[in-house]
C-alpha positions in Angstrom: 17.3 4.2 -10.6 17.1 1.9 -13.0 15.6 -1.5 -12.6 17.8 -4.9 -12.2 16.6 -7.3 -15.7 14.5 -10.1 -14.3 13.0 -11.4 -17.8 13.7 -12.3 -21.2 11.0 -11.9 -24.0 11.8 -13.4 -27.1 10.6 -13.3 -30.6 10.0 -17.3 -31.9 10.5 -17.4 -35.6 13.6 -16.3 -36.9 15.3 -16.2 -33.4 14.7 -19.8 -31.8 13.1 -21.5 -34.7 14.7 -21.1 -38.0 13.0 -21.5 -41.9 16.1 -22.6 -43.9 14.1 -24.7 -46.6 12.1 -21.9 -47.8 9.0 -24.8 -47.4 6.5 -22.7 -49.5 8.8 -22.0 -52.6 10.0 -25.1 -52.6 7.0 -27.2 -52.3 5.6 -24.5 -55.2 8.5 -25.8 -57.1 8.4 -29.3 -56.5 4.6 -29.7 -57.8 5.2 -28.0 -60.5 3.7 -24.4 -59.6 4.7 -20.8 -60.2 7.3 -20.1 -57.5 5.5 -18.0 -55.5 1.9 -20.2 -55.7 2.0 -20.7 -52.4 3.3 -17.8 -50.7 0.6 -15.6 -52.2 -2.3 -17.7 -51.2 -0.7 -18.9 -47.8 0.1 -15.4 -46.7 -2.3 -12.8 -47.6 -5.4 -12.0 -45.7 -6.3 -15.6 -44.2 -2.9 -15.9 -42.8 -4.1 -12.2 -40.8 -7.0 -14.4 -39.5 -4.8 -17.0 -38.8 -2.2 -14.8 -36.5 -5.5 -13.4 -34.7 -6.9 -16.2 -33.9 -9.8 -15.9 -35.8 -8.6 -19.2 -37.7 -7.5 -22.3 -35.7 -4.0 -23.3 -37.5 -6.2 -26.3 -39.1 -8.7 -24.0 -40.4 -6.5 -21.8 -41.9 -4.1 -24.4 -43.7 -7.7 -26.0 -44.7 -8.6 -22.8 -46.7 -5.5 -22.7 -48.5 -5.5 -26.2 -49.3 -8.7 -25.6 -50.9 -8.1 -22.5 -53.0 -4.8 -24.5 -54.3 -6.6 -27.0 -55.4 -9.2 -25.3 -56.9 -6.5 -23.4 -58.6 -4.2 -26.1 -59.3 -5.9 -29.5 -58.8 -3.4 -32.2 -57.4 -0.6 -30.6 -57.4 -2.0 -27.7 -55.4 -3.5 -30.2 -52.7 0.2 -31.9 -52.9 2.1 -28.4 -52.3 -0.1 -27.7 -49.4 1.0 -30.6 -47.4 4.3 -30.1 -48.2 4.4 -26.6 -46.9 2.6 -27.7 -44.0 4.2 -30.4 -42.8 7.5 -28.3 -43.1 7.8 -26.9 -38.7 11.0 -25.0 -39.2 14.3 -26.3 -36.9 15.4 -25.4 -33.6 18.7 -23.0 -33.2 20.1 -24.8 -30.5 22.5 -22.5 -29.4 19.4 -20.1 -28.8 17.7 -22.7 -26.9 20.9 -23.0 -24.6 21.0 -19.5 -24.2 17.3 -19.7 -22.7 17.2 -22.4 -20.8 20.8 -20.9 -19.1 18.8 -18.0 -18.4 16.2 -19.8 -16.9 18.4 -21.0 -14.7 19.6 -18.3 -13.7 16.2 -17.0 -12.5 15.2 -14.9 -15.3 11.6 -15.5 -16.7 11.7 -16.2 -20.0 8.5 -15.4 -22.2 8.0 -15.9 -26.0 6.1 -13.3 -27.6 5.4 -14.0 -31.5 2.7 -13.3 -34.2 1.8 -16.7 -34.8 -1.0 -19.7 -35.5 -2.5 -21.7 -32.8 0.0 -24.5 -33.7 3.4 -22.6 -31.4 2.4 -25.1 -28.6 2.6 -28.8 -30.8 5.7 -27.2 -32.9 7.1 -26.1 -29.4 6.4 -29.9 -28.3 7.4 -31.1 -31.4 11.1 -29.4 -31.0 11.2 -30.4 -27.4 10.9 -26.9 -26.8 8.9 -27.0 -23.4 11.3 -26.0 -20.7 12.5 -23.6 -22.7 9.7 -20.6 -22.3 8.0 -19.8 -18.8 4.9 -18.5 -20.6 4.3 -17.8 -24.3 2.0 -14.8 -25.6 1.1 -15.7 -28.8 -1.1 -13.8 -30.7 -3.5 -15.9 -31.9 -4.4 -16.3 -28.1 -3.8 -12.9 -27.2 -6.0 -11.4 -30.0 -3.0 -8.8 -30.8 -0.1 -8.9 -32.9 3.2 -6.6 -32.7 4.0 -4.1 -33.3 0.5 -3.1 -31.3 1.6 -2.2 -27.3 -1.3 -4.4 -26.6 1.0 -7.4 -27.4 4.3 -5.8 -25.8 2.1 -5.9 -22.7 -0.2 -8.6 -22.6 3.6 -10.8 -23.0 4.6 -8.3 -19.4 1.4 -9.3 -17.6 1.8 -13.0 -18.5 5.7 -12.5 -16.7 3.7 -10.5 -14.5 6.9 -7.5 -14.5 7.4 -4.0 -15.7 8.4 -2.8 -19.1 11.9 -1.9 -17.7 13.2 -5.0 -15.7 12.6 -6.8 -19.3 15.1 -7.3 -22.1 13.2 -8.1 -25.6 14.9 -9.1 -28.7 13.4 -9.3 -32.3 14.7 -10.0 -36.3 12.3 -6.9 -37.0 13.6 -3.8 -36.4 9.9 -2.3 -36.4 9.3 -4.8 -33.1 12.2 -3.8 -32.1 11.8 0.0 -32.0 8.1 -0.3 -30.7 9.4 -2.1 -27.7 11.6 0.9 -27.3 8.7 2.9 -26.8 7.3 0.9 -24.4 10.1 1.0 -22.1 11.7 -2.3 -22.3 15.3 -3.0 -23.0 15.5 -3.6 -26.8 18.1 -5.4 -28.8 18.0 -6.5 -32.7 18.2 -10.0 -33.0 21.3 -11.3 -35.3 22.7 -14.3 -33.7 22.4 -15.9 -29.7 26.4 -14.7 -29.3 25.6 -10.9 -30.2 22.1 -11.1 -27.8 24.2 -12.7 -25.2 27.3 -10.0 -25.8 23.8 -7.5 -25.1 22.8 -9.3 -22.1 26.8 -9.1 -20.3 26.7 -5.6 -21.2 23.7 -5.0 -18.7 25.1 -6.8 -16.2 23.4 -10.2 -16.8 25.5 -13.2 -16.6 24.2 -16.7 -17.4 25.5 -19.9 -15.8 27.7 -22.0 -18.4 25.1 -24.8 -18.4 21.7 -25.2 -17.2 21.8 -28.7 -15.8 18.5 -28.1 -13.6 16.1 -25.7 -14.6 13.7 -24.4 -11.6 10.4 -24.6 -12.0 8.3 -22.0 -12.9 9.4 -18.9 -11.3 8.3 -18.4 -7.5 8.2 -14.5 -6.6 10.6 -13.7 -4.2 9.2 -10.4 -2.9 11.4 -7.5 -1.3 12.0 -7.6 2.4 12.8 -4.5 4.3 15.9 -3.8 5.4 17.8 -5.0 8.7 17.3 -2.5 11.4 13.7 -1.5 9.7 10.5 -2.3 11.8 9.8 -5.5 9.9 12.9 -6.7 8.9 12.6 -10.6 9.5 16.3 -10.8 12.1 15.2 -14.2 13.1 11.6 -13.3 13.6 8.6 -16.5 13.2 7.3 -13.5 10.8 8.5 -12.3 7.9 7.3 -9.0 5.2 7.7 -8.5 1.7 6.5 -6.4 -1.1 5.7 -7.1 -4.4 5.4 -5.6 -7.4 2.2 -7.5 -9.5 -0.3 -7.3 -11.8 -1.8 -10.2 -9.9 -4.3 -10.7 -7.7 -4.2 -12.5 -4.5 -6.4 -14.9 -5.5 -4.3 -15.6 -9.1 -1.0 -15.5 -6.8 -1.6 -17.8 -4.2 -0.8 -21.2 -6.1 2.5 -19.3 -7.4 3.7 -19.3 -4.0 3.1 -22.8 -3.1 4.3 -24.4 -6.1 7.8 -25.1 -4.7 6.5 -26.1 -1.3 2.9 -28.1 -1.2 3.1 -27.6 2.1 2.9 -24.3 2.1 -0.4 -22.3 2.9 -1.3 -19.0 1.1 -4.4 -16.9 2.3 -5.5 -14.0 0.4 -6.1 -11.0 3.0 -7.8 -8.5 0.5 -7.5 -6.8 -2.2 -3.6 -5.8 -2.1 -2.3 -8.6 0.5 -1.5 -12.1 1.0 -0.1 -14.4 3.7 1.4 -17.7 3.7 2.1 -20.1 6.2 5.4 -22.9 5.6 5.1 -26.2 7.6 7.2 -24.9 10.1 4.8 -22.5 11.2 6.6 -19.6 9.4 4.4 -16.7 7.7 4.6 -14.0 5.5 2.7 -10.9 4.8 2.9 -10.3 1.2 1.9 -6.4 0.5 0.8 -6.4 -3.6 1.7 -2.9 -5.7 1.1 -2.6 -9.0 3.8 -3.8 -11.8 4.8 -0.3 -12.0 5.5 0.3 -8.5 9.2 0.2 -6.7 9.0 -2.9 -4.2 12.5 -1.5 -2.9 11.4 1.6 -2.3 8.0 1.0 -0.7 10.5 -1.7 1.6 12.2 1.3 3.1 15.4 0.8 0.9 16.9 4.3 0.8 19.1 3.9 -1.8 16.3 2.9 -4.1 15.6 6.8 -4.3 19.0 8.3 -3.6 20.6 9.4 -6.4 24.6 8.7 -4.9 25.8 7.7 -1.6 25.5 10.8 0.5 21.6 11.3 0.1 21.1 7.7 1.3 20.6 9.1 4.9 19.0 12.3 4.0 15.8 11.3 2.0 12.2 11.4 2.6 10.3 10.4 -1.2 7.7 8.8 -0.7 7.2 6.8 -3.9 3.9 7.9 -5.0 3.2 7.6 -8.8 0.0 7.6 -11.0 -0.2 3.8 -10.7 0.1 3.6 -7.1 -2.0 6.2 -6.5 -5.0 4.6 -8.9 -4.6 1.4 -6.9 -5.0 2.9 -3.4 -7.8 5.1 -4.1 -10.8 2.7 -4.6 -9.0 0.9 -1.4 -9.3 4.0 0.7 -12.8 4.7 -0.7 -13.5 1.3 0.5 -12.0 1.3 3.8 -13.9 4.5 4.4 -17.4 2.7 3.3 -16.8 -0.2 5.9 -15.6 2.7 8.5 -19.2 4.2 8.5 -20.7 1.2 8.0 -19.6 -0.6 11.2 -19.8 2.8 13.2 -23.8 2.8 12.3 -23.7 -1.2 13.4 -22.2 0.1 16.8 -24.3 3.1 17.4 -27.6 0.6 16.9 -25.6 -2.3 19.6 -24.3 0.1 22.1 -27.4 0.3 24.2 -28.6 -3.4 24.5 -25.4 -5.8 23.0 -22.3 -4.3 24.4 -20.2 -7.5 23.0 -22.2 -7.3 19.6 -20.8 -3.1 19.8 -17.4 -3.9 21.0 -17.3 -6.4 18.1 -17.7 -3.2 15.5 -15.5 -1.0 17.9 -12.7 -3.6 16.6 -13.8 -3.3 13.0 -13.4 0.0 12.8 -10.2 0.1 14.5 -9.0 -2.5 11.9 -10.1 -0.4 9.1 -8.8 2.6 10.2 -5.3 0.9 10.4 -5.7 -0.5 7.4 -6.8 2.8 5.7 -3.4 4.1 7.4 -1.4 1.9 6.2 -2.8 2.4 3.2 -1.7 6.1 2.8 1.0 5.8 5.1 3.3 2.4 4.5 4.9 4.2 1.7 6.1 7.3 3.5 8.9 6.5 6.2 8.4 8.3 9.7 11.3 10.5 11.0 11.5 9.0 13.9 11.0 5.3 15.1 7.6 3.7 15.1 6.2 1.8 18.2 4.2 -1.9 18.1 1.6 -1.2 15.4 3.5 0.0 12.8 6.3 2.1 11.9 5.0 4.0 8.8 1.9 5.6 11.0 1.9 9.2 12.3 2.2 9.8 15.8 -1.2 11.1 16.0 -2.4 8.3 14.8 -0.1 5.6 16.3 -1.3 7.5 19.5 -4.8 7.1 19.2 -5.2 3.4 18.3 -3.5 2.6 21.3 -5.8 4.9 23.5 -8.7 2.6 21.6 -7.3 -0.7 22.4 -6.8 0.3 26.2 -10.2 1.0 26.7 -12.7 -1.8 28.3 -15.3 -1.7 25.0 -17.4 -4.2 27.2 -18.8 -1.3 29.4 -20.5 2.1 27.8 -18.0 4.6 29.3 -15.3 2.1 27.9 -16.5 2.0 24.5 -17.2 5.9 24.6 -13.4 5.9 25.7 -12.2 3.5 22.4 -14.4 5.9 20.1 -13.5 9.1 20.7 -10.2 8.5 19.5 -10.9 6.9 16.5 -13.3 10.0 15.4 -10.0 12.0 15.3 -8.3 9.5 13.3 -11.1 9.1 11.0 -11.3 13.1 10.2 -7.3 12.7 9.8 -7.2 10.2 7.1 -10.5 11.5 5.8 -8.3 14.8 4.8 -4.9 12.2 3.7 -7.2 10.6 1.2 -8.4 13.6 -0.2 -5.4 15.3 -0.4 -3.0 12.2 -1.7 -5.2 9.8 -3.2 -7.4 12.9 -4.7 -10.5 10.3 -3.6 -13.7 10.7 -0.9 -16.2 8.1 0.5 -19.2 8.7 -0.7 -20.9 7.7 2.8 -23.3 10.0 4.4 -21.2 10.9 7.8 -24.0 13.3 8.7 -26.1 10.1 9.6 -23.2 8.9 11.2 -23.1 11.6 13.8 -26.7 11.5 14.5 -26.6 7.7 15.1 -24.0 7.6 17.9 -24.4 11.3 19.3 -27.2 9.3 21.6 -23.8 7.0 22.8 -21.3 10.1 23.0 -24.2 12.8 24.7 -23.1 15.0 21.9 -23.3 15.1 18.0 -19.6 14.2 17.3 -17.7 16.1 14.6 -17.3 13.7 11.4 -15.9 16.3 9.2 -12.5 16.7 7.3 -10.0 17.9 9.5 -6.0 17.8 9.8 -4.5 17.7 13.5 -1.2 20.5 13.9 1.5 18.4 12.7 3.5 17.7 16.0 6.9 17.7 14.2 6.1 21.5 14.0 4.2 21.8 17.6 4.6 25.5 19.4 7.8 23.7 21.1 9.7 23.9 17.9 8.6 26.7 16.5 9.4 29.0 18.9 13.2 27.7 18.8 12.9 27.0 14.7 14.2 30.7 13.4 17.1 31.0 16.5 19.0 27.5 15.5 18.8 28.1 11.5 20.9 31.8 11.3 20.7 32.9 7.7 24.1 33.5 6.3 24.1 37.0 5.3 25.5 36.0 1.8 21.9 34.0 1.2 19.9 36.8 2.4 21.5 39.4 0.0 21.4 36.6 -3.1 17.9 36.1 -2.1 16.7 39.6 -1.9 19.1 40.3 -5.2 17.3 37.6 -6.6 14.2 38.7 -5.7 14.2 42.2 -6.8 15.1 41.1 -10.5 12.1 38.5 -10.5 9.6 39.1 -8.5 8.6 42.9 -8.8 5.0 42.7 -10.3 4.1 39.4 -10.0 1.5 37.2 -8.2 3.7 35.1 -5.9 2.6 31.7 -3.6 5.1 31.0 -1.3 4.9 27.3 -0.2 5.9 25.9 3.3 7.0 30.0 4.2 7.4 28.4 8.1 7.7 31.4 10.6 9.1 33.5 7.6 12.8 32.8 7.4 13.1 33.2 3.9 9.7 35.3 3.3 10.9 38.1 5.0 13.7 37.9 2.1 11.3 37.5 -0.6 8.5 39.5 0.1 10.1 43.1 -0.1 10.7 43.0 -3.5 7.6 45.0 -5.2 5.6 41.6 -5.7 1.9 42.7 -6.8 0.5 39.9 -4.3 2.6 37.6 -1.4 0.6 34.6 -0.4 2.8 32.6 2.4 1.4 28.9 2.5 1.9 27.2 6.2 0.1 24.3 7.2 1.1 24.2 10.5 -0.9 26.7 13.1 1.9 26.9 15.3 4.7 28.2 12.7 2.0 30.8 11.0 1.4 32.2 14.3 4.8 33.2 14.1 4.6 34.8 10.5 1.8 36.1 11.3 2.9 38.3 14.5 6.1 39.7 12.0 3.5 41.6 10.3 5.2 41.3 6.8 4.4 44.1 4.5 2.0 43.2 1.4 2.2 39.4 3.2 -1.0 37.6 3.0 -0.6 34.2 5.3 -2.5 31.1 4.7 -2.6 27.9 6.5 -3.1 25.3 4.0 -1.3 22.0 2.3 0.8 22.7 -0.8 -1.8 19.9 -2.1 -4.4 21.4 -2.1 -3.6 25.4 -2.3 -6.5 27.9 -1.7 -5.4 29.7 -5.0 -7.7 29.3 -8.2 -6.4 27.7 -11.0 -4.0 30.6 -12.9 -4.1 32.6 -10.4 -0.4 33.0 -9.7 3.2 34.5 -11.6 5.5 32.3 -9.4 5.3 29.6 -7.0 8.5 29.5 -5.0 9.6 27.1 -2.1 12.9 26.7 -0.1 13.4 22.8 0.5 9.5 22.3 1.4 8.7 19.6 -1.1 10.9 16.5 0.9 8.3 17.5 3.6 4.7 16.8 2.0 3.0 14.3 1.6 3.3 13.8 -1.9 6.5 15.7 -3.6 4.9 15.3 -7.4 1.5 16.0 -6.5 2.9 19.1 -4.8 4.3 20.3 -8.3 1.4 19.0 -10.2 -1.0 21.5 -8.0 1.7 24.4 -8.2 1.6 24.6 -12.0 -2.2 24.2 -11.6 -2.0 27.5 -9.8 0.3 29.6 -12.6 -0.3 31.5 -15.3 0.9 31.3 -18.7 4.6 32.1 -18.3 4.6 31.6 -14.9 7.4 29.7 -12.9 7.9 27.2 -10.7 11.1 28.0 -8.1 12.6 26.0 -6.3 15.4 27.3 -3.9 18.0 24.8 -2.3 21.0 24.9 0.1 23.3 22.0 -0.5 26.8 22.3 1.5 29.9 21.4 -0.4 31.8 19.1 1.4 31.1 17.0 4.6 30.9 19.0 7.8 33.5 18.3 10.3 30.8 19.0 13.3 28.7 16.2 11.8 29.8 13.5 14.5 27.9 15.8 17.5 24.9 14.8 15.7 25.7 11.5 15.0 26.3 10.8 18.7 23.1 12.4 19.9 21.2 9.7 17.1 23.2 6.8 18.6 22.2 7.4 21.7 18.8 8.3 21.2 17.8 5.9 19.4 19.6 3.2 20.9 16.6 1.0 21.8 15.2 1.3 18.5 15.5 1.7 15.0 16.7 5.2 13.4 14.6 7.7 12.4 14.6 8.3 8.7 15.7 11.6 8.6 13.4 14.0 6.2 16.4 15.9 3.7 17.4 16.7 -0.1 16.8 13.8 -1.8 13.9 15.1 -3.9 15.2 17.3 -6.2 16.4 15.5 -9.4 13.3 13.3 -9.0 10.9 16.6 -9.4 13.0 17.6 -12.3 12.1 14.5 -13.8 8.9 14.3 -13.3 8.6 18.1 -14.3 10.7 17.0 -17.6 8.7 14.2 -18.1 5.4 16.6 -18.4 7.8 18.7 -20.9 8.9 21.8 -18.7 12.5 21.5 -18.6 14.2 23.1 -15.1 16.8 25.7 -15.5 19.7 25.3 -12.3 21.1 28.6 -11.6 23.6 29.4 -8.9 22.7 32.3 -6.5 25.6 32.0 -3.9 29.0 30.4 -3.3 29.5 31.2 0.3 31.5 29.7 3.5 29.2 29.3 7.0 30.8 29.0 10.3 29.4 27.1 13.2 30.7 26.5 16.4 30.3 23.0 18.7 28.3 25.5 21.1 26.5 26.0 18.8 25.4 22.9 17.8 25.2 21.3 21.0 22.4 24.7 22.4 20.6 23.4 19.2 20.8 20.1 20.7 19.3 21.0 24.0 16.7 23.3 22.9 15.4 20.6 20.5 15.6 22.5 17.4 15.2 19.6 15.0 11.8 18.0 14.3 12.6 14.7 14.7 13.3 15.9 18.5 9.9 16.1 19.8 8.9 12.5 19.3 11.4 11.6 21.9 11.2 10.9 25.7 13.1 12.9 28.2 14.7 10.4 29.1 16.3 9.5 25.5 16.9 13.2 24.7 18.4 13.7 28.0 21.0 10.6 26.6 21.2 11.7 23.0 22.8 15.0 25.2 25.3 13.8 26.9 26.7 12.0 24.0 26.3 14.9 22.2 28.8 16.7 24.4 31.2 13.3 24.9 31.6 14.4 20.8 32.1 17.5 21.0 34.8 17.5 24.2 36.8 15.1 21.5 36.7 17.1 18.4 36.8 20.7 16.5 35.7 23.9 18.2 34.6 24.9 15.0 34.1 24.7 11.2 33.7 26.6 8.2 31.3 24.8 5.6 31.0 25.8 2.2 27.2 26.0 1.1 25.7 26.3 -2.7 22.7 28.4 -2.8 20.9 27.3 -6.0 17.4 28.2 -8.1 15.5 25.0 -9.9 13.6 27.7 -12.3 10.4 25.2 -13.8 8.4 27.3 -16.8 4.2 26.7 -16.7 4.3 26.6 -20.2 4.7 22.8 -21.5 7.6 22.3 -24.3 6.7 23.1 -28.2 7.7 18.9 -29.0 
């Protein structure tokens, strides 16, 4: 999705200030000089200096003053100050067009290879409040076309390459800033650049009258019926997108209102408090992060209208993922360090160790949140927050019921928080690709005196109870496979998979393994994470089927050790889609492929309001659960493309699928969804009935068409 334009970075000479007199020629000429006296003295390798700030603008005019004179006597010292004293004029239709845009909210930055004198000619032109910030390279130390200048102007207007239009009278600038991702337009006149600007969208206000002062961020809230959507709340969230620390953002957020407060929280948070008593949680990503979609704004990641309830991305990229990990390494430090503080004041200061009891807690839901906040549950979160796992949701608020004043007590809020501990131990790892380096061993000896036993520290992942026994027992029953897909798939198969090495990812209790596997395959290894739906694989006794229980993140296979990695709809379910793919072309060999199978119906199915009733109902006390679906697709194409291994789309099946309202109110009942087991009987029990109010209104029955498709990635990057 592209990004809306909040800024405006502008070139200064030859754009907003114009050189109609030709000052050096002409002063060259009016003392008497070869034409081009001046120029070749004033710009040659001093006027480099000058532009890098190695020279003050003083200094520099001072040197070629001197070598004028020396060259020319009088008249050289005359045609010096008459250069000099020559500061170009404004174009004032330029300067409209800016200080319109200003008011309009944009932030406008100047970026220009210039002398230390840009802020008295600025002053000079009454030029002020026309520029937000100015990067100028003789401050910056770079000039362009360098990317060092490009983004030393972005972190100054503290935005991303893409919400930023730039415009230049060099084409070079121009096509470096190309290459740096911003929104580039060649500079010929303020009515073409603002002809550039309506053509993305952008449209300025026919005066500015009142410009704002300098921009305020406004941050991203979540959306209404999310968690911590404001709906008239004394609280409010919002996320932000910065390059800034909290420390350096603070006064930004109480310019417009002295009154206001602002308290830096950490590293990556922020709160202010308005004289009304009003705050706000700021949560801090980096520039290149999406504040929309780390808000819980679906349609920041769907790519049209009918994924926007279908999509589970959580929006994981290299510069998000940088950021957290020292965090997390950090969180996990304090972790063990507060846990050795409570081991040595369990015995004698039970206040002093129900003190560190707390401090752990809070760094463990920190450390959560951490990993967590940017992947949306499917199903509605409680109190704490709505971006933590059950499992871990659960076990904080076993912790904070426990009496930490007493030992039994405090053994009671511990024990919990070992099992989250292990839990994100594993997340960090596998996510952020980061460990503490904190010697747990220690750990466990220091508080088995408090527990009676030496408690286990070590990396572990809890059975995912989305995909508890409950479900998989039901899972195969519900999901029939349309005999169509089976023969496509084992058609498919037979062509390419005979021979090969073959990793199955997310192979579940074998619906589509039992397809795949038959085929001649040198070696099958089906990947499950969960216990509970391997067992299942397991029992089928697959021939040539090897089953392991690990995360597609981290795959027990050694690096080329693999012909094809293949998965049917898995990737919307991990953790982290693009690390997924990154770690299954770790795995293949030279011409080896990535495969990625997909069912997409055709069509809307006329059966869809039995659902929709059971949601309603179920969730009528609450938010909606975010629904895990297809929405991943183009963006691992992308990324894939991005790394140069284009994906081939082939079609394997056109094919029509019947389903009866029995049927889908028995799938109902037995809970064959994942997002089921999360609820109460009680819920479920409602979600039923209006379930079958739906279905006594509508069809009997539908046909839906269905698309079976194959995303075919090569191993091999791109020849570019």
């Amino acid at each position: 999705m592209t990004e809306p334009v909040r800024g405006l970075l502008v070139d200064l000479d030859g754009v907003l200030r114009l050189w109609p007199r030709r000052s050096a020629i002409r002063a060259a000429r009016d003392c008497g000089l070869p034409e081009n006296a001046v120029r070749e003295i004033a710009y040659d390798g001093g006027f480099d200096l000058a532009h890098h700030g190695v020279w003050t603008h003083e200094e520099w005019v001072g040197q070629v003053r001197a070598r004028l004179t020396d060259r020319f006597g009088e008249a050289g010292r005359r045609a010096t100050d008459l250069w000099a004293a020559d500061r170009g004029d404004t174009d004032p239709a330029m300067a409209n067009l800016l200080r319109r845009a200003r008011a309009a909210g944009l932030v406008t930055c100047a970026l220009t290879n210039n002398t230390t004198a840009v802020t008295a000619d600025l002053q000079l032109h009454g030029l002020t409040d026309v520029f937000e910030h100015i990067a100028n390279s003789a401050e910056i130390r770079v000039t362009k076309p360098a990317p060092g200048a490009y983004e030393a102007a972005l972190a100054l207007m503290d935005l991303s390459a893409g919400q930023v239009v730039f415009t230049d009278d060099s084409r070079t600038n121009v096509t470096a800033a190309l290459h740096l991702g911003l929104r580039a337009h060649h500079y010929t006149g303020s009515q073409e650049f603002e002809a550039f600007l309506t053509g993305l969208g952008i449209t300025l206000p026919p005066t500015a009258d009142t410009l704002p002062p300098a921009s305020v961020p406004a941050g991203t809230a979540p959306p209404a019926g999310h968690a911590e959507a404001d709906e008239g709340n004394t609280t409010s969230t919002r996320y932000l997108a910065t390059g800034r620390s909290p420390a350096e953002l603070a006064p930004r957020l109480t310019t417009q209102d002295p009154a206001t407060t602002a308290v830096p929280l950490g590293p990556d948070a922020l709160a202010t408090v308005s004289a009304t008593g009003h705050l706000t949680t700021w949560r801090l990503m980096p520039r290149c992060a999406d504040p929309r979609a780390a808000a819980g704004h679906l349609d920041a990641w769907a790519t049209s209208a009918a994924d926007v309830d279908a999509e589970h991305l959580p929006p994981w990229l290299p510069g998000t993922r940088a950021a957290a990990a020292p965090r997390a390494a950090d969180l996990l430090h304090h972790t063990g360090w507060a846990l050795h503080q409570l081991a040595a004041t369990a015995a004698d200061d039970p206040l002093a160790a129900a003190t560190h009891l707390d401090t752990v807690r809070q760094n463990l839901t920190a450390l959560a949140t951490v990993i967590f906040r940017h992947q949306q549950a499917p199903w509605p979160g409680a109190t704490a927050s709505r971006y933590l796992p059950p499992t871990v949701h659960g076990a904080l608020t076993a912790s904070l019921r426990a009496d930490p004043t007493t030992r039994t007590g405090l053994t009671a809020g511990l024990l919990p928080l070992l099992g989250v501990l292990r839990h994100l131990r594993q997340m960090t790892q596998l996510v952020l690709d980061t460990n503490s380096s904190w010697p747990w061993r220690y750990t466990a000896a220091a508080l088995t005196p408090l527990l009676g036993t030496p408690p286990d520290l070590t990396i572990q992942t809890p059975d995912d109870p989305l995909y508890a026994p409950a479900l998989a027992t039901v899972y195969d029953r519900h999901r029939p496979l349309a005999q169509p897909m089976a023969e496509a798939l084992r058609s498919w198969a037979a062509t390419n998979l005979n021979g090969c090495d073959v990793v199955e990812l997310g192979a579940g209790t074998g619906r589509i393994t039992r397809q795949l596997a038959g085929a001649g395959s040198a070696a099958y290894w089906a990947v499950e994470p969960s216990r509970a739906m391997a067992v299942h694989l397991e029992h089928a006794r697959l021939p040539g089927v090897h089953v392991v229980e690990a995360d597609a993140l981290m795959l027990p296979v050694p690096d080329h050790g693999a012909d094809v990695v293949v998965e049917h709809e898995v990737l919307q379910f991990t953790a982290d889609p693009l690390l997924a793919v990154d770690e299954a072309l770790r795995v293949l060999r030279p011409g080896g492929r990535l495969v990625r199978l997909l069912l997409h119906p055709d069509g809307s199915n006329p059966l869809a309001g039995i659902d929709d009733a059971y949601h309603r109902a179920a969730f009528a006390d609450g938010p909606y659960p975010l629904f895990y679906g297809k929405g991943t697709d183009q963006r691992v194409s992308d990324h894939l493309a991005a790394r140069g291994r284009p994906t081939q789309d082939l079609t394997l099946a056109e094919f029509t699928q019947d389903r009866t309202a029995e049927q889908a109110l028995d799938a109902l009942a037995d809970r064959a969804w994942p997002y089921q087991h999360q609820l109460t009987d009680p819920r479920h029990q409602a979600g039923l009935k209006a379930a079958r109010q739906a279905a006594a209104h509508g069809p009997d029955g539908a046909g839906v068409p269905y698309t079976l498709r194959a995303l075919i990635t090569p191993a091999d990057q791109e020849a570019r």
